[in-house]
MMTF fields as JSON, N, C-alpha, C and O atoms, coordinates in Angstrom:
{
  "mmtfVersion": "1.0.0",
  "mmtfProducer": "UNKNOWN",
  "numBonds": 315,
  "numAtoms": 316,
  "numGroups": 79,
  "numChains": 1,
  "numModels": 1,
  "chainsPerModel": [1],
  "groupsPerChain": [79],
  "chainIdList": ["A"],
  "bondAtomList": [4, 2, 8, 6, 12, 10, 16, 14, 20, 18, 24, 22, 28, 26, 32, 30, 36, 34, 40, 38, 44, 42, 48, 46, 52, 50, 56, 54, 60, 58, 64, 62, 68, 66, 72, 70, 76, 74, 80, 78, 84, 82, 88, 86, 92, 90, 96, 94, 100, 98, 104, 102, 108, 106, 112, 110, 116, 114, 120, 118, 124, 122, 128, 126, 132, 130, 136, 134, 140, 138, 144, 142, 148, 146, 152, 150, 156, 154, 160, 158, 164, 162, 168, 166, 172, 170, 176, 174, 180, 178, 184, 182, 188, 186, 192, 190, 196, 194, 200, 198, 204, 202, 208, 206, 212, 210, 216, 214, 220, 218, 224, 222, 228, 226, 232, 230, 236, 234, 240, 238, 244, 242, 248, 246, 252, 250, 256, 254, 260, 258, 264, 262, 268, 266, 272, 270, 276, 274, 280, 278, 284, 282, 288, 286, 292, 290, 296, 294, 300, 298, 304, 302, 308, 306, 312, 310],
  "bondOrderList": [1, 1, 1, 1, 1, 1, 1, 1, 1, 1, 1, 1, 1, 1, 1, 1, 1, 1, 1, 1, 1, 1, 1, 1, 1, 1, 1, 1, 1, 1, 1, 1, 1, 1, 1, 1, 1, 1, 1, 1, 1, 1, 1, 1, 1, 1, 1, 1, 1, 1, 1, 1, 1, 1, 1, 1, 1, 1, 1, 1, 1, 1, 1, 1, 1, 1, 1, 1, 1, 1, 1, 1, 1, 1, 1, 1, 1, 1],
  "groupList": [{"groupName": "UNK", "atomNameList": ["N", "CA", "C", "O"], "elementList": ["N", "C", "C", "O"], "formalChargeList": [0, 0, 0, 0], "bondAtomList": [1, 0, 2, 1, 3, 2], "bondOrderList": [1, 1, 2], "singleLetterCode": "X", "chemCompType": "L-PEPTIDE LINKING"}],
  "groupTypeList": [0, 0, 0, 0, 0, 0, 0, 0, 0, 0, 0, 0, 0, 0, 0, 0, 0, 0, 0, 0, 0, 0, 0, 0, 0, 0, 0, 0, 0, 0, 0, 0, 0, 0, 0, 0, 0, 0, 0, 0, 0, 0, 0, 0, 0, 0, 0, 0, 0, 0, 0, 0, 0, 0, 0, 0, 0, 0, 0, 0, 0, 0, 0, 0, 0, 0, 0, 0, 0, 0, 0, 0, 0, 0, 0, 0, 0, 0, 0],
  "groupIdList": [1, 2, 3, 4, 5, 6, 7, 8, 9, 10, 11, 12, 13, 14, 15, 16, 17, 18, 19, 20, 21, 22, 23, 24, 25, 26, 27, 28, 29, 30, 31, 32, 33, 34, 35, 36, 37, 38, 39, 40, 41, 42, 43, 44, 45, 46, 47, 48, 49, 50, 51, 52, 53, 54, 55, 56, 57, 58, 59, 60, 61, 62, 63, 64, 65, 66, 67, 68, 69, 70, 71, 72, 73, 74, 75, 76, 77, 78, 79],
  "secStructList": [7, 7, 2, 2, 2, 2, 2, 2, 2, 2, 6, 6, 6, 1, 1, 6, 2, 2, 2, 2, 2, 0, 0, 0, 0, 0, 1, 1, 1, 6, 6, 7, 7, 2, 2, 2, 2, 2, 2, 2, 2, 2, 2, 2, 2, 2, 6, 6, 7, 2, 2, 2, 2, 2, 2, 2, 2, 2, 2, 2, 2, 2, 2, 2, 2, 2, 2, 2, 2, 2, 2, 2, 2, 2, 2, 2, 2, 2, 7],
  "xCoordList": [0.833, 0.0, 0.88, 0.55, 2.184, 2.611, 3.698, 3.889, 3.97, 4.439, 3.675, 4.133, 1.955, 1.262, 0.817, 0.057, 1.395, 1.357, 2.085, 1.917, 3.222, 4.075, 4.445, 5.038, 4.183, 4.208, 3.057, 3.112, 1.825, 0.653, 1.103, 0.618, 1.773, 2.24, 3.41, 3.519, 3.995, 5.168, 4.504, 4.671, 3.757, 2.884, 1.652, 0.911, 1.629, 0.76, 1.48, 0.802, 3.385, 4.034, 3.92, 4.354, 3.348, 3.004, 4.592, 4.986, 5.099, 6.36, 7.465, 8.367, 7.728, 9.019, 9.518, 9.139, 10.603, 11.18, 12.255, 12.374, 12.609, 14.127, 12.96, 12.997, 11.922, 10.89, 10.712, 11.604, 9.846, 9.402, 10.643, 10.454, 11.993, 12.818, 13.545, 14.295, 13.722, 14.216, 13.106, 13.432, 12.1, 10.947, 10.505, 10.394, 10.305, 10.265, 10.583, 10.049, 12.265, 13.848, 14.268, 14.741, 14.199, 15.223, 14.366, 14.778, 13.28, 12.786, 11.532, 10.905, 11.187, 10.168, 10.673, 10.195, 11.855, 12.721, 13.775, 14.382, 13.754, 14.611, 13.89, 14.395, 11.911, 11.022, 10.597, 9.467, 11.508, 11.169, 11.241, 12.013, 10.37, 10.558, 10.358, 9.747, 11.052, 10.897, 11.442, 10.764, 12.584, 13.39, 12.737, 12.67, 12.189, 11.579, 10.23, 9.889, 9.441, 8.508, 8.742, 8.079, 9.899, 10.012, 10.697, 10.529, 11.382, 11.844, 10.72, 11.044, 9.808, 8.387, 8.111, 8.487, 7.387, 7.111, 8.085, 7.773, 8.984, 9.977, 9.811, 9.728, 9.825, 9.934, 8.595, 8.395, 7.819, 6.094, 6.156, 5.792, 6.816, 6.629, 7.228, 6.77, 8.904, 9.557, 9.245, 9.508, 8.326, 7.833, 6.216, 5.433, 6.025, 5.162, 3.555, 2.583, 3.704, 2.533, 2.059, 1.841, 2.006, 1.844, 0.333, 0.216, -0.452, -1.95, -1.7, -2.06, -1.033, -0.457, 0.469, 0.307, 1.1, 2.121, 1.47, 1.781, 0.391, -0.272, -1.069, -0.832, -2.1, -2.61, -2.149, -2.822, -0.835, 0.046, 0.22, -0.35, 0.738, 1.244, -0.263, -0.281, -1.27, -2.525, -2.984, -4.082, -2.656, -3.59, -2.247, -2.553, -1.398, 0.015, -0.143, -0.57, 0.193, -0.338, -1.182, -1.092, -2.66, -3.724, -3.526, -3.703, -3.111, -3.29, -2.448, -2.774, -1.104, -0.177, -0.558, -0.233, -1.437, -2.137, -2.993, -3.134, -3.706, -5.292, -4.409, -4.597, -3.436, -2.912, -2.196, -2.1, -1.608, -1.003, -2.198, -2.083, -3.161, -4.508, -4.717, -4.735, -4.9, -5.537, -4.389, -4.952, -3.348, -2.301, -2.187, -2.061, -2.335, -2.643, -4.078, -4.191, -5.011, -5.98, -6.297, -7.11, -5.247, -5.575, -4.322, -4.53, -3.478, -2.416, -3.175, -2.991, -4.083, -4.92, -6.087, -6.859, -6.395, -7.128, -6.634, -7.258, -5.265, -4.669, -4.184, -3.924, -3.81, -3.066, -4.117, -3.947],
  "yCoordList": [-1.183, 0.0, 1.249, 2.373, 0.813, 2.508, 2.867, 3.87, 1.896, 2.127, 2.515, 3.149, 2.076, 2.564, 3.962, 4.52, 4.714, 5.797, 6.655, 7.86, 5.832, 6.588, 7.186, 8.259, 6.671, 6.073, 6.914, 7.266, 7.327, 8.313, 9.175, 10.136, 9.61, 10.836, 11.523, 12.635, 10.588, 11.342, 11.872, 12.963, 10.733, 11.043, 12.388, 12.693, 13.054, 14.29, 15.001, 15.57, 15.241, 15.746, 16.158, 17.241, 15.315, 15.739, 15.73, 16.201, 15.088, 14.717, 14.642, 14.001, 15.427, 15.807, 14.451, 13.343, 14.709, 14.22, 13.448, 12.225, 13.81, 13.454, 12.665, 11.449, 13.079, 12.305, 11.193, 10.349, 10.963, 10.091, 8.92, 7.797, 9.539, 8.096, 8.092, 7.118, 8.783, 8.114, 7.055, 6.06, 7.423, 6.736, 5.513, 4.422, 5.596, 4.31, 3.217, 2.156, 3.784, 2.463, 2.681, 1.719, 3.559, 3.156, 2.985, 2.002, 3.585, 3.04, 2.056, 1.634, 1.745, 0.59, -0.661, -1.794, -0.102, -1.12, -2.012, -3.066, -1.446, -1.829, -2.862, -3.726, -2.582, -3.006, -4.213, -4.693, -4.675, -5.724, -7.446, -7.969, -8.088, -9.447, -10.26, -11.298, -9.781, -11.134, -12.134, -13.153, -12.26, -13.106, -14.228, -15.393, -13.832, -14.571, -15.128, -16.223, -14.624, -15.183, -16.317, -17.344, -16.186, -17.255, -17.941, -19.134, -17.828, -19.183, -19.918, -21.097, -19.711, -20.079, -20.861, -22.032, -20.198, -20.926, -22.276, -23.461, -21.823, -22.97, -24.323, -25.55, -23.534, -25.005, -25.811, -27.021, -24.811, -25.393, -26.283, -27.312, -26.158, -27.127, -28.045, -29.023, -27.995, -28.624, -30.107, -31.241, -29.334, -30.379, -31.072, -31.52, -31.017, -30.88, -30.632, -31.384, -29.652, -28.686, -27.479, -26.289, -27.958, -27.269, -26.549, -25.56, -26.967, -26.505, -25.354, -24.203, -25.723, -24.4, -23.388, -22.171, -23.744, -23.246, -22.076, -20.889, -22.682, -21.787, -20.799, -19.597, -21.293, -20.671, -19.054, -18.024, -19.276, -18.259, -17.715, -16.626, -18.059, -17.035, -15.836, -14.636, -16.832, -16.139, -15.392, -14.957, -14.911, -14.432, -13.268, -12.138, -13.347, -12.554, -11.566, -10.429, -11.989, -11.125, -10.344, -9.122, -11.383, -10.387, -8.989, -7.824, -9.472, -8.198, -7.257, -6.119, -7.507, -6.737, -5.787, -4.6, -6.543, -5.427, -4.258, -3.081, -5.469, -4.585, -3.262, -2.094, -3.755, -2.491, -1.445, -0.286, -2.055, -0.778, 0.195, 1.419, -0.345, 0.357, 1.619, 2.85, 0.264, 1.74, 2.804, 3.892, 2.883, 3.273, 4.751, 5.975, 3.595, 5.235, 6.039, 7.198, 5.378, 6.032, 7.218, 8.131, 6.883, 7.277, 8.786, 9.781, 8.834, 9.511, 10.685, 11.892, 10.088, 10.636, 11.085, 11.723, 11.023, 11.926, 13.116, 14.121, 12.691, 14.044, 14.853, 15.913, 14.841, 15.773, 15.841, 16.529],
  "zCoordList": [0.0, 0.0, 0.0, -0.38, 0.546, 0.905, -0.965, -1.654, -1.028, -2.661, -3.631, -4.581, -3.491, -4.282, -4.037, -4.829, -2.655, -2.636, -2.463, -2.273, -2.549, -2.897, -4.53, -4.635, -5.335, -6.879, -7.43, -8.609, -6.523, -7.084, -6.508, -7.106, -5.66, -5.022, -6.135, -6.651, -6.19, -7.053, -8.674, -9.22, -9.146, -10.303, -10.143, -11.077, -8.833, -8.729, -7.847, -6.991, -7.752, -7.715, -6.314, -5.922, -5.566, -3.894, -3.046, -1.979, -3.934, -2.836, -3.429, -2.89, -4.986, -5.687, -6.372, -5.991, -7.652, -7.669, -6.417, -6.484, -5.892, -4.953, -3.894, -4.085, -2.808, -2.132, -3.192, -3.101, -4.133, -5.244, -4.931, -4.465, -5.339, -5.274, -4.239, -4.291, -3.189, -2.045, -1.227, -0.579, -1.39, -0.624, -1.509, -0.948, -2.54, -3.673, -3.62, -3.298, -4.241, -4.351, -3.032, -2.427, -2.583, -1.002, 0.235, 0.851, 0.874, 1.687, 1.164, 2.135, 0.325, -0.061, -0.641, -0.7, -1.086, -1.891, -0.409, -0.597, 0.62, 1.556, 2.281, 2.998, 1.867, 2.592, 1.649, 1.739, 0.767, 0.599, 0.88, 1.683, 0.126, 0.67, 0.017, 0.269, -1.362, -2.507, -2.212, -2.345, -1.798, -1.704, -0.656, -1.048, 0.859, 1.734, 1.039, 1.488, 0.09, -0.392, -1.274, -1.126, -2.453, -3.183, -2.154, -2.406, -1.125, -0.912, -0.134, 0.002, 0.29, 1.178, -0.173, -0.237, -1.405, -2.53, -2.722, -2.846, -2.706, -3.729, -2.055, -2.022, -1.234, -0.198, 0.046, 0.155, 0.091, -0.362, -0.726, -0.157, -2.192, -3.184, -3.317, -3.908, -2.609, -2.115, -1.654, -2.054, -0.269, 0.312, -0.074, 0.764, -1.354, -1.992, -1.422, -1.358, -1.162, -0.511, -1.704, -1.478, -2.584, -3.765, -3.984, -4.707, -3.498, -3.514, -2.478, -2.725, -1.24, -0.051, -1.18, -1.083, -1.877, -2.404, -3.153, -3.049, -4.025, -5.095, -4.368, -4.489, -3.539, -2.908, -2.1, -2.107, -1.468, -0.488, -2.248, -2.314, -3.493, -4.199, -4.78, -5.056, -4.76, -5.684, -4.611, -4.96, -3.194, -2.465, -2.234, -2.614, -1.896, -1.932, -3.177, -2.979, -4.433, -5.464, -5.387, -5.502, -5.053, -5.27, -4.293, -4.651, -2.979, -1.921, -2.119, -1.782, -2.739, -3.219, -4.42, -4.433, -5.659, -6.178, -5.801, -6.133, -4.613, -3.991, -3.49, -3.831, -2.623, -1.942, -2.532, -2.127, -3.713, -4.533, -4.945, -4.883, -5.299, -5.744, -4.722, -4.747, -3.587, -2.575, -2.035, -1.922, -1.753, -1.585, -2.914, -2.875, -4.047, -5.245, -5.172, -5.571, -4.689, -4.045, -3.302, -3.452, -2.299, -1.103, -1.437, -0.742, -2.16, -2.481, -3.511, -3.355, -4.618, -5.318, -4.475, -5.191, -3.576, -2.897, -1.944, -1.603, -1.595, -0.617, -1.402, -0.831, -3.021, -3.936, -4.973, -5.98]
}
């Protein structure tokens, strides 16, 4: 959520160029957790828990979209 508002913020100039990418790539980008997610996936499946496996990825995605949404939302409403 906070990338997707960060990302509509910068796109309605609420928070500058230099805000836009320090907050982006460096504090959202610091906040990530790809790496801990695929390895959850890959051991899922590993241990062939693959229906768990799919499941954690299709609901992960989805909320990760939902929240970028509202996040540009919510950014598009304060600017």
């Amino acid at each position: 959520m906070l990338l997707g508002f960060v990302v509509q913020a910068g796109a309605e100039n609420g928070i500058g160029p230099h805000g836009h990418a320090l907050l982006s790539t460096g504090f959202c980008g610091a906040l990530s957790t790809w790496s801990t997610f695929s390895h959850e996936i890959l051991a899922m499946t590993s241990a062939r828990r693959a229906t768990a496996a799919a499941g954690y990825l299709l609901v992960t995605v989805a909320l990760g979209i939902g929240l970028s949404f509202a996040g540009a939302a919510a950014a598009t409403a304060l600017w």
